[in-house]
KOLVEX-816839 format. One record per residue: chain; x, y, z negated of N, C-alpha, C, O in turn; residue number from 1. Coordinates in steps of 0.05 Angstrom, whole numbers. Layout:
<atoms>
+--------+--------+--------+--------+--------+--------+--------+--------+--------+--------+--------+--------+--------+-----+
| cadena |   n_c1 |   n_c2 |   n_c3 |  ca_c1 |  ca_c2 |  ca_c3 |   c_c1 |   c_c2 |   c_c3 |   o_c1 |   o_c2 |   o_c3 | num |
+--------+--------+--------+--------+--------+--------+--------+--------+--------+--------+--------+--------+--------+-----+
|      A |      X |      Y |      Z |      X |      Y |      Z |      X |      Y |      Z |      X |      Y |      Z | NUM |
...
+--------+--------+--------+--------+--------+--------+--------+--------+--------+--------+--------+--------+--------+-----+
</atoms>
This chain:
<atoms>
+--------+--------+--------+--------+--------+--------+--------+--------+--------+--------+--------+--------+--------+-----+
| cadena |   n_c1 |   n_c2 |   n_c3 |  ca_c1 |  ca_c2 |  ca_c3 |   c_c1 |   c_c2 |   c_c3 |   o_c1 |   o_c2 |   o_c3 | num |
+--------+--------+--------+--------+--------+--------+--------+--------+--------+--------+--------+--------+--------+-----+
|      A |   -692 |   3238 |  -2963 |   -717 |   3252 |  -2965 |   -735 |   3239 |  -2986 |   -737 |   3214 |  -2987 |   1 |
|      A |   -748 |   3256 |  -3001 |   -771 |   3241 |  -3021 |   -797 |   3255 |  -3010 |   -799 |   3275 |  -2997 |   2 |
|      A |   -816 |   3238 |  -3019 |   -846 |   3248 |  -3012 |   -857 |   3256 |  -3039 |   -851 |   3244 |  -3060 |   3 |
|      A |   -874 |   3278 |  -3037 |   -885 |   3279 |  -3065 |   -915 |   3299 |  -3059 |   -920 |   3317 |  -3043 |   4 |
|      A |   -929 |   3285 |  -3080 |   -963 |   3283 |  -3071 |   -971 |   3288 |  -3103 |   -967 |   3271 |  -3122 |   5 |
|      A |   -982 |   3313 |  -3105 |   -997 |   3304 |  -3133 |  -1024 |   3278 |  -3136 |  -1035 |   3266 |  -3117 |   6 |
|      A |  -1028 |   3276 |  -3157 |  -1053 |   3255 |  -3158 |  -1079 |   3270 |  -3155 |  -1088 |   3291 |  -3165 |   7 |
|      A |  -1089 |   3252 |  -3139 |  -1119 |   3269 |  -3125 |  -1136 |   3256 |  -3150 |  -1132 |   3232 |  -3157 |   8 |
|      A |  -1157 |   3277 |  -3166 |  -1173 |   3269 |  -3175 |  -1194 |   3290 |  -3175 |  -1188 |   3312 |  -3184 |   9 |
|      A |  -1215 |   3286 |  -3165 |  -1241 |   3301 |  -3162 |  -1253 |   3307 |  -3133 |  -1247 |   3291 |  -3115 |  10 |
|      A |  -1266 |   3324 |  -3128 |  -1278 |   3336 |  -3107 |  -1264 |   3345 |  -3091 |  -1252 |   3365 |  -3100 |  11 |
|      A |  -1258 |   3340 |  -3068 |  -1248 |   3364 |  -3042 |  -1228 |   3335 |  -3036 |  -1226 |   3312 |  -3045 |  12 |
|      A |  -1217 |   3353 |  -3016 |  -1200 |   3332 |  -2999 |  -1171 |   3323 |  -3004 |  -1155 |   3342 |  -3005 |  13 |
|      A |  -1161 |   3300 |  -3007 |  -1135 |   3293 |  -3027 |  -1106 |   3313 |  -3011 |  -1101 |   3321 |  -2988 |  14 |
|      A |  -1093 |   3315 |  -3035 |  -1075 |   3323 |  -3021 |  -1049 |   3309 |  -3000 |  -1038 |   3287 |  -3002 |  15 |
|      A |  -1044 |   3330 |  -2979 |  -1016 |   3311 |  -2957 |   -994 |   3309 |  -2978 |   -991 |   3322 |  -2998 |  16 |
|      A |   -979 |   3289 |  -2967 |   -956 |   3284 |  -2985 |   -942 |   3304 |  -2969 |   -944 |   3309 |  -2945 |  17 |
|      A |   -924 |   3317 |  -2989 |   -899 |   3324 |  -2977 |   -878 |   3325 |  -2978 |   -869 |   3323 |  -3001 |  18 |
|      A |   -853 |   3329 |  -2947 |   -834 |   3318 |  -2949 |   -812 |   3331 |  -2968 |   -807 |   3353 |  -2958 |  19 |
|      A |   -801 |   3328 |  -2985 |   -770 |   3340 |  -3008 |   -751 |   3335 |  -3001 |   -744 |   3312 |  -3002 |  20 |
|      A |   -736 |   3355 |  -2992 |   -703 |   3353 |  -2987 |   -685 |   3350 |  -3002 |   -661 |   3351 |  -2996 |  21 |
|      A |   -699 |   3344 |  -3032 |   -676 |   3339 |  -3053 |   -694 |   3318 |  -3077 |   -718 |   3314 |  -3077 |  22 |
|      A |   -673 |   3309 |  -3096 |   -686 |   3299 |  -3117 |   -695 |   3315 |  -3139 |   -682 |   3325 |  -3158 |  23 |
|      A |   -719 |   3316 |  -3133 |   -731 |   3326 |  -3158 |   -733 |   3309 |  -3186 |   -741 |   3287 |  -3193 |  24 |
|      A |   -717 |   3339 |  -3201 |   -720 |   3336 |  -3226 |   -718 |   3351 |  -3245 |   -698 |   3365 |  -3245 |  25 |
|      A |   -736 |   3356 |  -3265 |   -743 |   3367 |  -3284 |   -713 |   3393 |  -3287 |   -689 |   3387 |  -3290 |  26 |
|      A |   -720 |   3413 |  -3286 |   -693 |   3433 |  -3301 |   -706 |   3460 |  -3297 |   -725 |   3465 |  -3282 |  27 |
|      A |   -692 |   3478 |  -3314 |   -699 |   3502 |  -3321 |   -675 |   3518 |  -3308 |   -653 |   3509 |  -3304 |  28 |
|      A |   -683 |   3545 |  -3301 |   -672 |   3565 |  -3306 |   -681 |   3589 |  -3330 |   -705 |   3595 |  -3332 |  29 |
|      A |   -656 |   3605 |  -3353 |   -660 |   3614 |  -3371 |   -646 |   3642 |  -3363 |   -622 |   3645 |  -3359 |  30 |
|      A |   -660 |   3657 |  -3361 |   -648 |   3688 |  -3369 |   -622 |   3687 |  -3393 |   -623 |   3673 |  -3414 |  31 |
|      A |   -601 |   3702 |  -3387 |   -576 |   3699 |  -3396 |   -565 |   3733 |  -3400 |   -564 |   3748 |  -3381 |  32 |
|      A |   -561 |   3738 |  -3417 |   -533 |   3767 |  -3413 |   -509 |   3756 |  -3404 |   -500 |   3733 |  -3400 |  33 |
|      A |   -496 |   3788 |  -3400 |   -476 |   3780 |  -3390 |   -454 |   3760 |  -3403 |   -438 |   3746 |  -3390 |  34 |
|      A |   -456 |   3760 |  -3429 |   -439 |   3750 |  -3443 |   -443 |   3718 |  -3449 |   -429 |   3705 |  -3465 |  35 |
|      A |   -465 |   3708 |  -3434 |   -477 |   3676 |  -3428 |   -495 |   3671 |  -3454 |   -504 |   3648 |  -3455 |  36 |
|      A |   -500 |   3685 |  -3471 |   -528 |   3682 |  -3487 |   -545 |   3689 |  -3483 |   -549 |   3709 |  -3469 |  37 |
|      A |   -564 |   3673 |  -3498 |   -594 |   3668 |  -3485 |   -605 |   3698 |  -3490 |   -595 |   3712 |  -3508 |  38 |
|      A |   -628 |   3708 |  -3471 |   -642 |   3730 |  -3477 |   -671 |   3718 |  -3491 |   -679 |   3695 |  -3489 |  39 |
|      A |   -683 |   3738 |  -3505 |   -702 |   3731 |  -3518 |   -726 |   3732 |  -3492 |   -728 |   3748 |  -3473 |  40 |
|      A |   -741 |   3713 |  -3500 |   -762 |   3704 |  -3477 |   -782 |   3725 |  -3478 |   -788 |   3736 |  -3499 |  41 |
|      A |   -794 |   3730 |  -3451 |   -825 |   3757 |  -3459 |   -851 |   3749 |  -3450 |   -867 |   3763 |  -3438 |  42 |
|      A |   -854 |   3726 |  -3456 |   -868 |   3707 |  -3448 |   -875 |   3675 |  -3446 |   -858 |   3662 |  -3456 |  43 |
|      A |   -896 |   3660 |  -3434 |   -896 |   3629 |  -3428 |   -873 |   3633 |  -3406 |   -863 |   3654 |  -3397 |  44 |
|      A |   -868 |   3606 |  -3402 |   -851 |   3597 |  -3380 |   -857 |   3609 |  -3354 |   -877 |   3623 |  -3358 |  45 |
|      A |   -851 |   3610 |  -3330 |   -862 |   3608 |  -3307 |   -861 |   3578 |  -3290 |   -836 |   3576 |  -3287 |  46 |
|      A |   -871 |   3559 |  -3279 |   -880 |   3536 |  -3273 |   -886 |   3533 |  -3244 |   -909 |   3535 |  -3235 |  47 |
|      A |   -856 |   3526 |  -3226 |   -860 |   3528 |  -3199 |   -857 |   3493 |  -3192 |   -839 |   3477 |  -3199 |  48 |
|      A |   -875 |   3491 |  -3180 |   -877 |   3457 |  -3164 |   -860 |   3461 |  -3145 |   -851 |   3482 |  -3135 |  49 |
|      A |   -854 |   3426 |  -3138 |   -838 |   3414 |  -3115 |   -839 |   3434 |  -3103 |   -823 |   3452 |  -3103 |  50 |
|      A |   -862 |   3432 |  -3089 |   -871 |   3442 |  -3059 |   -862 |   3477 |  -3047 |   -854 |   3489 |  -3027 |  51 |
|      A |   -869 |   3480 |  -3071 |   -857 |   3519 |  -3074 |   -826 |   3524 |  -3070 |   -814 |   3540 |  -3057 |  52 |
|      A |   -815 |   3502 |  -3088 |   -785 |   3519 |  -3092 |   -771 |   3502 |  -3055 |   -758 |   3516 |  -3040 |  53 |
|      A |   -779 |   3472 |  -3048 |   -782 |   3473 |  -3025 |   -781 |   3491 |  -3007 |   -761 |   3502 |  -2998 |  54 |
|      A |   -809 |   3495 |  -3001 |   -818 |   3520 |  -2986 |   -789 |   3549 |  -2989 |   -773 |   3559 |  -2972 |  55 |
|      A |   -792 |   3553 |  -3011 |   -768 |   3575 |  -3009 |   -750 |   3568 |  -3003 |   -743 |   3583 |  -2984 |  56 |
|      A |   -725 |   3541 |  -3010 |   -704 |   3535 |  -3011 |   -701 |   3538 |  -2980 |   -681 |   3547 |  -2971 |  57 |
|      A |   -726 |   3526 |  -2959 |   -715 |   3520 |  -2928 |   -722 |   3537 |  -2917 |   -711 |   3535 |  -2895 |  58 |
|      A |   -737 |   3559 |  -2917 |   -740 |   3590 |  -2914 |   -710 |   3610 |  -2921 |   -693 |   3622 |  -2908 |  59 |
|      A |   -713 |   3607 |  -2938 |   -694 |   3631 |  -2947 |   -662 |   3629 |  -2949 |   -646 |   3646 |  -2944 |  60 |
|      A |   -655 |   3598 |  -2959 |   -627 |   3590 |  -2975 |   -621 |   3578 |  -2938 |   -598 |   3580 |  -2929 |  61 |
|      A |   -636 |   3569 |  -2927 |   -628 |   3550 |  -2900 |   -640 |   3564 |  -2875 |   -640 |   3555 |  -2852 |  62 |
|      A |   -649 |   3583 |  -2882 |   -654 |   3606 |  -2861 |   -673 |   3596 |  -2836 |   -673 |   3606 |  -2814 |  63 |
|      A |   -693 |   3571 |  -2846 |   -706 |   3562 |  -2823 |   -735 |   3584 |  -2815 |   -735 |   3604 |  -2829 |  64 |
|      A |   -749 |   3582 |  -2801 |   -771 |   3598 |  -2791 |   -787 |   3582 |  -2810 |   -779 |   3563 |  -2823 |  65 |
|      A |   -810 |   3589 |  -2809 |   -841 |   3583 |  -2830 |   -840 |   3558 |  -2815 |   -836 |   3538 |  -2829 |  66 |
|      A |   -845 |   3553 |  -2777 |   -859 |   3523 |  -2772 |   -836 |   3505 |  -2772 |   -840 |   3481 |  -2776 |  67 |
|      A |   -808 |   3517 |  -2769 |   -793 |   3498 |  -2769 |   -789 |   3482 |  -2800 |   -786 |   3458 |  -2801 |  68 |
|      A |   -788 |   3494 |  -2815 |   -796 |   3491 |  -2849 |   -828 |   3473 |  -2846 |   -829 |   3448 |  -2847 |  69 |
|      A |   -843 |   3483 |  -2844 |   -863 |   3464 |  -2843 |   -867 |   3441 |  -2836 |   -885 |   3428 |  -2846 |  70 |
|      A |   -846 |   3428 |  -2809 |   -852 |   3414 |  -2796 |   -828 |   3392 |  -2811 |   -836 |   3368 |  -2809 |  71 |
|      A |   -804 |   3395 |  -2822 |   -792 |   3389 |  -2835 |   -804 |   3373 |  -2861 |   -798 |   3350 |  -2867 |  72 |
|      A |   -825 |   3391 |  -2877 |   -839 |   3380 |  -2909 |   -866 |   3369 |  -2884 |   -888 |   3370 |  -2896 |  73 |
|      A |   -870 |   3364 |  -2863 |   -900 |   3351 |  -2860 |   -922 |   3366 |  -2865 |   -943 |   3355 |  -2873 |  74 |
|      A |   -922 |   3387 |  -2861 |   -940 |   3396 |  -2874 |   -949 |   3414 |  -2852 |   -940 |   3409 |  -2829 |  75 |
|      A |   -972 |   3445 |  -2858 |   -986 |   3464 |  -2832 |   -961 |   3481 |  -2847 |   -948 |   3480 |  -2868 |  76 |
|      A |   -962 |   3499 |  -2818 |   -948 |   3530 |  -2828 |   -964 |   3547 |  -2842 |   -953 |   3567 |  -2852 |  77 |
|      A |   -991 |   3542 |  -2847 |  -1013 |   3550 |  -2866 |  -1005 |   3542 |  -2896 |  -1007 |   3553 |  -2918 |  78 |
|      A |   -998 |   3526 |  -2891 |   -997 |   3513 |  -2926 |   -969 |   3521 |  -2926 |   -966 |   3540 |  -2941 |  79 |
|      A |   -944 |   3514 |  -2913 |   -928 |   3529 |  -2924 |   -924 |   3553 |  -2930 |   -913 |   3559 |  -2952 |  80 |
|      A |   -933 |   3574 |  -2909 |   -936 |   3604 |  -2919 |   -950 |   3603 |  -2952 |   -939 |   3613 |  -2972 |  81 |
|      A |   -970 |   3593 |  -2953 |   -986 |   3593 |  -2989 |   -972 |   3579 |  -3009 |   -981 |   3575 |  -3031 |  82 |
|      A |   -944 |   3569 |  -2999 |   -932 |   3556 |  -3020 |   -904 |   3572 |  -3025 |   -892 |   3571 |  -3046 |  83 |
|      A |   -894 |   3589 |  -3002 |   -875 |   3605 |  -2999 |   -885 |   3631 |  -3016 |   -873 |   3638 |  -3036 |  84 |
|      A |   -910 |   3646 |  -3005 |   -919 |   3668 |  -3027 |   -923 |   3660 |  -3051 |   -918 |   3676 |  -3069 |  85 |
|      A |   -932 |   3635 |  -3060 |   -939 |   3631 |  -3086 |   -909 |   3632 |  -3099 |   -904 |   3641 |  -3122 |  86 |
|      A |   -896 |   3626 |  -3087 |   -866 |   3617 |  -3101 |   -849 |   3646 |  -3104 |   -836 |   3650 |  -3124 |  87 |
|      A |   -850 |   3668 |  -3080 |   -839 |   3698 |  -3072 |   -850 |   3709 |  -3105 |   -838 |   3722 |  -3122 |  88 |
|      A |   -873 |   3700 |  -3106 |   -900 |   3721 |  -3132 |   -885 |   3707 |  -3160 |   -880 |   3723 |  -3178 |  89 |
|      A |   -879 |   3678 |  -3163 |   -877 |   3678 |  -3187 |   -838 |   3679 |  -3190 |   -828 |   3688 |  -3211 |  90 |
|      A |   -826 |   3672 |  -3173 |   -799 |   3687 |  -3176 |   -793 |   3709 |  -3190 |   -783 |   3712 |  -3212 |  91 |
|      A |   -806 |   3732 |  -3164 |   -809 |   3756 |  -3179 |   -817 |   3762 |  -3197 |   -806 |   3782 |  -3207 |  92 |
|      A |   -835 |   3753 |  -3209 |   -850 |   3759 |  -3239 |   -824 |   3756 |  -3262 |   -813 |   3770 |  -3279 |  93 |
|      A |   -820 |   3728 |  -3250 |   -797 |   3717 |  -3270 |   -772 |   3730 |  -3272 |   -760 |   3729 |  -3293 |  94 |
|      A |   -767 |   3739 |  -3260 |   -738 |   3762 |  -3253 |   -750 |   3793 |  -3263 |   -732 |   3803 |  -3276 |  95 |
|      A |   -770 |   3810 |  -3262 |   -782 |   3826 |  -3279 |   -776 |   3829 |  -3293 |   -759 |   3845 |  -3299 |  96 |
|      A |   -792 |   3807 |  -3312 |   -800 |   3796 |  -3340 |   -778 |   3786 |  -3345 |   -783 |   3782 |  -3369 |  97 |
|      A |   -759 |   3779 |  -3343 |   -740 |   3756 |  -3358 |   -758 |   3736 |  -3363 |   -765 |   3739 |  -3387 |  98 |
|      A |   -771 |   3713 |  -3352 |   -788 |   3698 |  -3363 |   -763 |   3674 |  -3363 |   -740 |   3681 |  -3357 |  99 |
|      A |   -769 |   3646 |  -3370 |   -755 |   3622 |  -3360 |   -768 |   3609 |  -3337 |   -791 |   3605 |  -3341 | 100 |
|      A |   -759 |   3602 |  -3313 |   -770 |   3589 |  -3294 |   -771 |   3555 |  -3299 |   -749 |   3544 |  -3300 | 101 |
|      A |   -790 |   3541 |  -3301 |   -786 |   3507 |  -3306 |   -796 |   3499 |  -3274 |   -815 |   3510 |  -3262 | 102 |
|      A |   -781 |   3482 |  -3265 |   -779 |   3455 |  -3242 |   -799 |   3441 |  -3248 |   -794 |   3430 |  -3269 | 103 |
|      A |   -824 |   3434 |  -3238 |   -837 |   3418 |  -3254 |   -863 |   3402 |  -3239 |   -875 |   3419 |  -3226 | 104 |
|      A |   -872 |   3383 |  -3237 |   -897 |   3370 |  -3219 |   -926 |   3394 |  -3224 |   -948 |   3389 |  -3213 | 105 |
+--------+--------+--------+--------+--------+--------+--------+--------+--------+--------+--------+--------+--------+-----+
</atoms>
């Protein structure tokens, strides 16, 4: 398990660390044809954090419930639901659009 916490700087209340079921690291996914070359991009990147692709991976890929997922990363079933939609919204965008998806803090 890794923990991962952005750096609190400013006003409001720091953020909980949370728990990662994998090692994070930096990688992309790229829109492809069928024939394995690259498609032309229709847009910036799309830019999903730890915590999101998380959130989806133990939801969806591991079929857990929202609190059992939550309780797993440490975190509320509040914050995971807002990290699960945030992640559902920019997926989809990205699959639309053909955008590139980046892994990223």
């Amino acid at each position: 398990m890794w923990k991962w916490c952005k750096r609190w700087a400013g006003p409001g209340r720091p953020m909980k660390p949370r728990t990662i079921g994998f090692e994070p690291r930096g990688f992309q996914m790229v829109p492809l044809t069928l024939d394995g070359m690259r498609m032309p991009e229709r847009g910036p990147p799309i830019l999903l954090s730890y915590d999101e692709l998380e959130a989806f991976r133990l939801v969806f890929y591991e079929g857990l419930t929202q609190e059992e997922a939550a309780k797993r990363m440490g975190i509320s079933r509040g914050t995971l639901w807002r990290c699960l939609e945030n992640s559902r919204r920019k997926l989809a965008a990205a699959l639309a659009e053909r955008r590139r998806v980046v892994i990223a803090e």
